[in-house]
VMD Tcl script that draws the C-alpha trace (Angstrom):
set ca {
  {0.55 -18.78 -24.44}
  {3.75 -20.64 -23.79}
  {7.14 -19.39 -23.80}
  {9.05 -17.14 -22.05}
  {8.12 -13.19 -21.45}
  {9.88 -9.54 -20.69}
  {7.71 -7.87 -18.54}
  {8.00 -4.22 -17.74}
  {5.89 -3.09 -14.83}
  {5.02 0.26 -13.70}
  {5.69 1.11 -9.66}
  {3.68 3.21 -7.00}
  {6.24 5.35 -6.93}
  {6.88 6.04 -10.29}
  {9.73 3.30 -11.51}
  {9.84 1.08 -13.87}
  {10.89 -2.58 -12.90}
  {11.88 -5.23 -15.91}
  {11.61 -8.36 -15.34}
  {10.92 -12.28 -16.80}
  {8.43 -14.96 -16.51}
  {6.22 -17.97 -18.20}
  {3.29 -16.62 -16.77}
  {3.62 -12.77 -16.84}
  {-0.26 -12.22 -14.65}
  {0.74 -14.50 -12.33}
  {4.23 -12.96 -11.88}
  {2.46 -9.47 -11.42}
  {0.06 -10.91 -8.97}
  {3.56 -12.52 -7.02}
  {5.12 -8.80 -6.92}
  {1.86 -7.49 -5.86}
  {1.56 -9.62 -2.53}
  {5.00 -9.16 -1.75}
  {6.57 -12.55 -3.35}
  {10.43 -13.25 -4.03}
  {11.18 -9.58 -4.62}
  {12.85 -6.79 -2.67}
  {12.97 -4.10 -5.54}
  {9.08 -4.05 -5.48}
  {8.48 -5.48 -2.22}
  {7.79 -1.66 -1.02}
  {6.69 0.04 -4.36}
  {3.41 -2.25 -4.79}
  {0.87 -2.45 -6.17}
  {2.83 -2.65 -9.70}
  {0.68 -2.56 -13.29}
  {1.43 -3.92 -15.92}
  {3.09 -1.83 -18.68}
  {4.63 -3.34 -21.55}
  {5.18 -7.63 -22.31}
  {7.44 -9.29 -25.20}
  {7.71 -12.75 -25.97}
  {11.05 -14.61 -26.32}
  {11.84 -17.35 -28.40}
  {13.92 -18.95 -24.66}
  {15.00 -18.30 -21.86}
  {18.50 -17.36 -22.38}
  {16.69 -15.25 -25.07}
  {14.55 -13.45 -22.32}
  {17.44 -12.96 -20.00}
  {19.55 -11.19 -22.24}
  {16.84 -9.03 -23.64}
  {15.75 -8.52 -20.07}
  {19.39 -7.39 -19.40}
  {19.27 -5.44 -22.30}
  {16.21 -3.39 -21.00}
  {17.08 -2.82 -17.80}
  {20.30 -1.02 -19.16}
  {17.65 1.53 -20.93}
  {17.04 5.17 -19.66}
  {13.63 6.01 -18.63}
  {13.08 7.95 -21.71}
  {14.12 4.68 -23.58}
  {11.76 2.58 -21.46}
  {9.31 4.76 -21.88}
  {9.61 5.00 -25.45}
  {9.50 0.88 -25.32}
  {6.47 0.84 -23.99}
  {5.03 3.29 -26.06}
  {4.47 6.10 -23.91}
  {5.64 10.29 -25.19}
  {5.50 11.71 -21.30}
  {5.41 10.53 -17.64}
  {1.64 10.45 -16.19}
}
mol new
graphics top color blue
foreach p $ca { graphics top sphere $p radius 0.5 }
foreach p [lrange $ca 0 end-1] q [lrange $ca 1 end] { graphics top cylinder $p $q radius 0.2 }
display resetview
């Protein structure tokens, strides 16, 4: 698939992170070893959670803006979840 993604990913220690990519595995994979990210840098190994697809870029970012504004419950409701594990 080709376009750009919202990603929401699921923390070690309970967080949610939001992000963006092209290639949403490989961008997992990136957080997961450590790569280009303080936030998760220390709350690996991250799973996967939730993925949209955006019509652009400048789509993705605000949407990605957008979601990281959401409370947890909102988040959570996002991704399709009723209660925390």
């Amino acid at each position: 698939m080709e376009g750009w993604f919202l990603y929401i990913a699921h923390c070690r220690d309970g967080t949610y992170y939001t992000g963006i990519a092209k290639d949403v595995v490989k961008r997992i994979e990136e957080h997961n070893v450590g790569y280009r990210c303080r936030y998760t840098k220390f709350r690996r190994p991250l799973s996967l959670v939730y993925v949209e697809r955006c019509c652009s870029y400048a789509t993705a970012r605000a949407r990605e803006k957008e979601v990281k504004d959401y409370s947890r419950k909102r988040k959570e409701t996002l991704i399709g979840k009723t209660s925390r594990p």
